[in-house]
N, C-alpha and C positions, 0 to 999 in steps of 0.2 A: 639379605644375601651376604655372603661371605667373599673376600677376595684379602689380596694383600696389596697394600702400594709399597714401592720400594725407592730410599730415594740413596745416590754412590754421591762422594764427594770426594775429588780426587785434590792431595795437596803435593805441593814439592818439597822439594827438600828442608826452606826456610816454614816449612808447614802453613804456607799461602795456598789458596783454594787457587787450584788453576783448571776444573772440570768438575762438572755436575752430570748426575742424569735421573730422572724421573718417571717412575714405571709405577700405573695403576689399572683397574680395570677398567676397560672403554664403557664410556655412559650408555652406550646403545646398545649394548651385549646383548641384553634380554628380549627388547622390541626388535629388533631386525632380523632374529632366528624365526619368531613367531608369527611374523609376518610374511616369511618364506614355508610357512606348513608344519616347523618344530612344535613339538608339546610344552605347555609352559615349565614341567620339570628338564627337558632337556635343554631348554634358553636359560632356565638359572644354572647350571650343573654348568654351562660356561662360563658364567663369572666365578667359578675356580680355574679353570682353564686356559684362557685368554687373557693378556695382560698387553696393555699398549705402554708405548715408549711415548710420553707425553714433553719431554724435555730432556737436549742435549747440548750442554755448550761447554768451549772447550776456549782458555785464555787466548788472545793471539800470541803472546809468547811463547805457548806450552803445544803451538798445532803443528801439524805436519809430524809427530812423532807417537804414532799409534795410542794417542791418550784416547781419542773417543773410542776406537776399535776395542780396549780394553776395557773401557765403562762397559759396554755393552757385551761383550763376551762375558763379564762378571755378572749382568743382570741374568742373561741368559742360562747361568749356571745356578743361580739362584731360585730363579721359577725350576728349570731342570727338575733341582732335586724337591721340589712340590710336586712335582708332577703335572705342570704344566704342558700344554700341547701349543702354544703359538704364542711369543711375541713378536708383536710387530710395531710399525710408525714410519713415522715421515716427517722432515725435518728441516729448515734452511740450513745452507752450507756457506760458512765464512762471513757472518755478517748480512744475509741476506734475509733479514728477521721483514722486512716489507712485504716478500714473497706470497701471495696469495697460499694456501693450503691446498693438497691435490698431490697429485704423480711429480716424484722428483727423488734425490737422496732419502733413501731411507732403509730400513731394515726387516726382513720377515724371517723368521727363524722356526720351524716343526722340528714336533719329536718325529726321528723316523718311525716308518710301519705303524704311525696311527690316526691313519687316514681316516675321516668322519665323513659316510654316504650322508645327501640329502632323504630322510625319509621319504617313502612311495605314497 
């Protein structure tokens, strides 16, 4: 299967790393379409398609000034122009790396007008 991972490293001025972000294809792309009734060529045909936000951290001296809003508006410009249809993730915010994984801070991004039915 084919995909890209993408990794942004954002520096300042003195060119110190003050924001990272990491984006590749989710490991369950293919099993969990297939498992809801997709054909195995339409489960791989999303790992060009879908891309997750697997890491985002931003210095505490560099936060509160739309550094991570901008990693990710960069990521998402990037899959864009592959022709990506969704990244998405989910992430602790401020330090809160203890945080259990699940529903919290995160990001989902579609191309418009290409909305994918469940097959019948």
């Amino acid at each position: 299967m084919s995909s890209i991972s993408l990794t942004l490293i954002a520096a300042d001025q003195e060119d110190q790393v003050v924001g990272t972000l990491s984006v590749t294809a989710p490991g369950t792309i293919i099993e969990k379409p297939m498992n809801h009734g997709y054909e195995p060529v339409q489960a791989l045909t999303l790992g060009v398609a879908v891309a997750k936000v697997r890491g985002l951290a931003v210095a505490e001296t560099a936060r509160d000034q739309g550094l991570a809003a901008s990693l990710l508006k960069r990521a998402w410009q990037v899959y864009e122009q592959l022709d990506y249809i969704l990244l998405y993730g989910s992430y602790a915010r401020h330090g809160d790396h203890d945080a259990p994984p699940g529903p919290g801070p995160g990001v989902v991004r579609r191309r418009p007008g290409r909305r994918r039915d469940r097959p019948a």
